[in-house]
N, C-alpha and C positions, 0 to 999 in steps of 0.2 A: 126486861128480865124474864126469864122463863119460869112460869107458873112460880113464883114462889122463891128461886134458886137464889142463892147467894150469888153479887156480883161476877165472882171467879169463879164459878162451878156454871153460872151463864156462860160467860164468855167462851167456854170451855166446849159446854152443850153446840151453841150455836155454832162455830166453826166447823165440829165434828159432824153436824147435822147440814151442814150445807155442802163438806164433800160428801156425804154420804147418800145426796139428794142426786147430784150425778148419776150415781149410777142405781137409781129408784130405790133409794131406801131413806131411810130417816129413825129417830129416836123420839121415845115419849119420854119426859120426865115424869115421875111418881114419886118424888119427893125426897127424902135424908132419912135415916137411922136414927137410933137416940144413940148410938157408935161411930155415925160420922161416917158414914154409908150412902152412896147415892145412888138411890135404886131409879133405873131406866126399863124403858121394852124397847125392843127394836122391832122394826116396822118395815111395809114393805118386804124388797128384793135382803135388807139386811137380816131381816126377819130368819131368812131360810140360808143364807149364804156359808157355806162353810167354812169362810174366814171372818166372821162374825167375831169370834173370840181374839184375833189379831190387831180386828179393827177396835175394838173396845179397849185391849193393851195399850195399844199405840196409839190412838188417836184421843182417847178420852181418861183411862185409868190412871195413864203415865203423866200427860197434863196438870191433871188434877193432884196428886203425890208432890207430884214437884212443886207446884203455886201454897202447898201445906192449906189446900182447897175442902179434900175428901179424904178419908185412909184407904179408900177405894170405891168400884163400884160393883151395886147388887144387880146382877140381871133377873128379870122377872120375864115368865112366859108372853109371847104376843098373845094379845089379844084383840079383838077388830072393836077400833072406837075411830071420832074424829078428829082429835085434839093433837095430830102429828105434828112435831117440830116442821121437818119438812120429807117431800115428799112428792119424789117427780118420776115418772117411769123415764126408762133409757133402756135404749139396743145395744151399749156398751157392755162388756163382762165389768166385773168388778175389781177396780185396783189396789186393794188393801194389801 
């Protein structure tokens, strides 16, 4: 489970965070709302990417809506720690 997440907002996290490791970026989880909110940071290459907000639509916002998981998700500023989901540099652009 990640840090704390409900089963289906894991499964969710993890997926997204392993394509996302491709092309050197990844996700922090920071935990739920008291609204049902799943607030992440993005990390890495996703950190700065400017389909960042595509890739959180698509790969994690919309997942989670649909499983009746999260009512959404919070993005919060990066910030530099070590606890990244995942997290792998690449010479690939990014495919979101």
């Amino acid at each position: 489970m990640v840090g704390g997440a409900a089963p289906a907002v894991a499964q969710v996290l993890e997926h997204a965070a392993s394509q996302m490791a491709i092309d050197g970026g990844g996700l922090r989880y920071l935990g739920d709302t008291p609204d049902g909110y799943v607030r992440l940071e993005l990390t890495g290459a996703c950190a700065t990417c400017p389909r960042r907000m595509m890739t959180l639509d698509l790969a994690i916002e919309t997942p989670l809506r649909t499983l009746g998981a999260a009512r959404g998700v919070e993005l919060l500023p990066a910030a530099s720690r070590s606890d990244t989901i995942a997290l792998r540099p690449s010479s690939r652009p990014c495919v979101a």
